[in-house]
C-alpha positions as CSV (number, residue, x, y, z in Angstrom):
1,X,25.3,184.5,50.4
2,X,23.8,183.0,53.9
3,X,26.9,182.6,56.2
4,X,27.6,179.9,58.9
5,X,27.3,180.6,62.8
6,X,31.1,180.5,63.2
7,X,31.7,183.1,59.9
8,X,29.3,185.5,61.5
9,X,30.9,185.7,65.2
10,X,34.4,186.4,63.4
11,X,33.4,189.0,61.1
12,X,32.1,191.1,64.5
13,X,35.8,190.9,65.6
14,X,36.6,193.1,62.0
15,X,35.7,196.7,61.5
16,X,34.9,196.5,57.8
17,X,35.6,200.1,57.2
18,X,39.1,200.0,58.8
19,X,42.3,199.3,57.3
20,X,44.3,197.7,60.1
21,X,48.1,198.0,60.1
22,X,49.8,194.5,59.2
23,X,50.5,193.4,62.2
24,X,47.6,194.3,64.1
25,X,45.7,192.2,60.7
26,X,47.8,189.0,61.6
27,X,46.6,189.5,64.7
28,X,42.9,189.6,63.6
29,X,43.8,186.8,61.3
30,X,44.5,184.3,64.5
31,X,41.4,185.4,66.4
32,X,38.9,184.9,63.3
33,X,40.2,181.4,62.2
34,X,37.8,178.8,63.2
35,X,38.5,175.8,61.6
36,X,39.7,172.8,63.2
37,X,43.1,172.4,60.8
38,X,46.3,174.9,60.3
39,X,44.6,177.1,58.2
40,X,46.4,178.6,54.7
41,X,46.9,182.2,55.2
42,X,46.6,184.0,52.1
43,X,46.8,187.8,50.6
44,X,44.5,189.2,48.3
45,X,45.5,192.1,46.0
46,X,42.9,194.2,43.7
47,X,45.2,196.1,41.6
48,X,44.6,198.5,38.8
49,X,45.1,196.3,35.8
50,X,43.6,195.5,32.8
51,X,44.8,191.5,32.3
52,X,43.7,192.2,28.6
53,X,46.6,193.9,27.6
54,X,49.9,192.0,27.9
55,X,52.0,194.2,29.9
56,X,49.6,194.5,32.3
57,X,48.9,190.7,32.5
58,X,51.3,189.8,35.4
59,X,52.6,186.5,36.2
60,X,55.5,185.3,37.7
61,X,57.0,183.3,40.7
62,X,58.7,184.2,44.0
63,X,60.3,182.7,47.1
64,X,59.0,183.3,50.5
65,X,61.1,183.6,53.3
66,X,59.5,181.2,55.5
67,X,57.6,179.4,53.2
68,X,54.2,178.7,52.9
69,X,54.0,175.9,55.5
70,X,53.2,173.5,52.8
71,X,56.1,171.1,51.4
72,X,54.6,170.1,46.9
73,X,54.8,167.3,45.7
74,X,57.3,168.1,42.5
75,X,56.7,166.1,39.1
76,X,59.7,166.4,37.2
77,X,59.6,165.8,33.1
78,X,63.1,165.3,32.2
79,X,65.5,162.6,30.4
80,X,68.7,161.4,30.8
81,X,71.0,163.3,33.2
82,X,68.2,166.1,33.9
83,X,66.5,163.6,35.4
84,X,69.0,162.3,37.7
85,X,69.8,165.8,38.5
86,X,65.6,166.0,39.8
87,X,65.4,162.4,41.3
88,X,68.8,164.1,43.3
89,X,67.4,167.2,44.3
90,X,64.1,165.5,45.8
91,X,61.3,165.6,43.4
92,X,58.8,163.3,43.9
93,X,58.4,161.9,40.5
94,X,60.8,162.1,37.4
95,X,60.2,160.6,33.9
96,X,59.3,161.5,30.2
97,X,56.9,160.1,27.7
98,X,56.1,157.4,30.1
99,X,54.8,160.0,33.1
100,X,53.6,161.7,30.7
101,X,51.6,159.3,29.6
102,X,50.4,158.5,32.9
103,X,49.2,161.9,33.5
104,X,47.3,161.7,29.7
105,X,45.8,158.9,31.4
106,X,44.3,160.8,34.5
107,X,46.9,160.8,37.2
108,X,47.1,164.3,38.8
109,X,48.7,163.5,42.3
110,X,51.5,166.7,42.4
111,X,51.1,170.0,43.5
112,X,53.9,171.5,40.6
113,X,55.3,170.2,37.4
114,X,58.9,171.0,36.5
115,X,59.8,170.4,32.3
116,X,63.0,170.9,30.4
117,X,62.2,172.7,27.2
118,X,63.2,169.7,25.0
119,X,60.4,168.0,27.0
120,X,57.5,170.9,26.1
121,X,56.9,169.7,22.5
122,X,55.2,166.3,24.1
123,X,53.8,168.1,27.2
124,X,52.3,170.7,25.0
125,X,49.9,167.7,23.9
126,X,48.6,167.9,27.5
127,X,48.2,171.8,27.7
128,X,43.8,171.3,27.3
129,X,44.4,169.2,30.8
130,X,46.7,170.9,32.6
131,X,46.3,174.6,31.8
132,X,42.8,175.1,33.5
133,X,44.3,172.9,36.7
134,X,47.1,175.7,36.4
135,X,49.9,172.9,36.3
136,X,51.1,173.7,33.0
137,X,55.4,174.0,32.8
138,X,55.3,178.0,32.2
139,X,59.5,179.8,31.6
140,X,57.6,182.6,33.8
141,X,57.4,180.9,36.8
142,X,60.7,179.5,36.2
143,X,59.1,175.8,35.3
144,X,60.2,175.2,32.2
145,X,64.5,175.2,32.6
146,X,67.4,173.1,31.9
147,X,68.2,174.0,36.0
148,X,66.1,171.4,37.5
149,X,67.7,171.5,40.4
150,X,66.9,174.7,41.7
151,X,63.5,174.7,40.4
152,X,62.8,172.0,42.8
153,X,64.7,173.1,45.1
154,X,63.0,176.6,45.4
155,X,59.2,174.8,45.5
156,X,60.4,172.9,48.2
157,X,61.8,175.5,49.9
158,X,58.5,177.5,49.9
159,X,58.1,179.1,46.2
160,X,54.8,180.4,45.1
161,X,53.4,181.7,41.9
162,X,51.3,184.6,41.3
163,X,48.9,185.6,38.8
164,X,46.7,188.1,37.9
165,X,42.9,186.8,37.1
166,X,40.5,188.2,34.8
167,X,39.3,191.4,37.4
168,X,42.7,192.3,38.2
169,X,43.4,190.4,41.4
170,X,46.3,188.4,42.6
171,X,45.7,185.7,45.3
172,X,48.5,184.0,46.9
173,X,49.5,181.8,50.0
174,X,52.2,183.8,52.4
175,X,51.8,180.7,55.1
176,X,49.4,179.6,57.9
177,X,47.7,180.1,61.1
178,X,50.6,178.6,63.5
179,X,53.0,181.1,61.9
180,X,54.8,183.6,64.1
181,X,53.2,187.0,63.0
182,X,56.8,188.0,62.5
183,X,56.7,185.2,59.6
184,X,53.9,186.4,58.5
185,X,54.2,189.9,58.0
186,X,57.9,188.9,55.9
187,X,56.0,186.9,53.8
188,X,53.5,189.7,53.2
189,X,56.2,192.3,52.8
190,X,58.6,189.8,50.2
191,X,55.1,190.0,47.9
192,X,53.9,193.4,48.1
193,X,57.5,194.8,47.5
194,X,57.5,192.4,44.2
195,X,54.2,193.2,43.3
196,X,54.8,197.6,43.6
197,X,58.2,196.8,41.4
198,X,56.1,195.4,38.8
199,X,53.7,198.2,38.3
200,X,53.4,198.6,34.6
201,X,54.1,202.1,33.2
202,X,51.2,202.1,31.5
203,X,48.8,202.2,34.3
204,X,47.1,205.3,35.4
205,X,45.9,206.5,38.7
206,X,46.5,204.4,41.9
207,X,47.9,200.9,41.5
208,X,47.4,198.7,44.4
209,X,43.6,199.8,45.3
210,X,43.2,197.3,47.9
211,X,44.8,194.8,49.5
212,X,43.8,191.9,52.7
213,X,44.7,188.9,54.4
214,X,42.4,186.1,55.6
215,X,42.7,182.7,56.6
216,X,40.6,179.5,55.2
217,X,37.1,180.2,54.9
218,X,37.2,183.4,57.5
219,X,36.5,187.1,56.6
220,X,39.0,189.2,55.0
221,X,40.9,192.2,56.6
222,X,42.1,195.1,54.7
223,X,45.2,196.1,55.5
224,X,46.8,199.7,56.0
225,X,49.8,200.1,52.9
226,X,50.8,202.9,55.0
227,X,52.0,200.2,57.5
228,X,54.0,198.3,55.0
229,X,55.8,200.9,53.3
């Protein structure tokens, strides 16, 4: 794959056979962004796993510290008081068979959808639509509870979900450029400590086989374990 001008002077600045501790890889992060926005910051996990069997299929959601730097837009499924408990907390759109009929229809302009598991039967109608967008309501990721309230108030507050794809890897958000590396490195840390407590018994050998940190569109940097330990 044929790389831009820009892509090219950043990768010089990365020793490709070096794993650089995490802060020294923040810093690298910073120099090799070269977009003109505030570029997503993001970790990149290839772990030992086999997604085909179940208990090595991780998924899940966590809180970040800091956040990602992004605020979703929350849709809420609910009815009656639920929804007034969502509409309360700040999501950005609340209703029942009518938004869900709306999104049936083609409207897709959230980031997260929030359901109360009396609400799944009808949004299971939808799941062709929203599964491949990964927007589907899922109890893993804490989506689908009677607690609307914190659900919304945890994606607000920075939440982020995880899953493993097909080859083993896990790709998440832990913030942007304009972060303090201090940020940063929590964010990193909160998600590596959750993803080495979820190591599956029944995988062999080492675990976490390599793990780096980029920002939009720029190289990747592996990053030293040793220095997160």
């Amino acid at each position: 794959m044929k790389r831009g001008k820009k892509y090219q002077d950043a990768a010089k600045l990365i020793d490709k056979n070096q794993k650089y501790a995490i802060e020294e890889a923040f810093d690298l992060v910073k120099k090799t962004s070269f977009v003109k926005f505030d570029a997503t910051v993001e970790a990149a996990f290839r772990l030992n796993l086999d997604p085909r069997k179940a208990e090595q299929n991780l998924r899940g959601a966590i809180v970040l510290p800091h956040g990602t730097g992004k605020v979703s837009r929350v849709a809420v499924i609910a009815q009656g008081e639920k929804a007034k408990e969502a509409e309360a907390a700040g999501a950005d759109f609340v209703g029942d068979a009518d938004l869900i009929q709306k999104i049936a229809g083609g409207w897709f302009d959230f980031d997260v959808m929030v359901a109360t598991p009396d609400m799944m039967a009808q949004l299971g109608k939808l799941g062709r639509v929203l599964g491949p967008k990964g927007l589907m309501p899922n109890p893993k990721t804490g989506t689908v509870t009677m607690d609307v309230t914190k659900a919304v108030n945890e994606i607000k507050n920075g939440k982020i979900e995880y899953r493993v794809d097909k080859v083993g890897n896990i790709h998440a958000p832990i913030g942007r450029v304009s972060f303090d590396n201090d940020k940063l490195v929590e964010n990193f840390k909160t998600l590596y400590s959750t993803l080495a407590k979820l190591k599956p018994a029944t995988v062999k050998g080492v675990y976490m086989k390599n793990v780096t940190v980029t920002s939009s569109m720029a190289p990747g940097i592996k990053v030293s374990l040793d220095s997160v330990k």
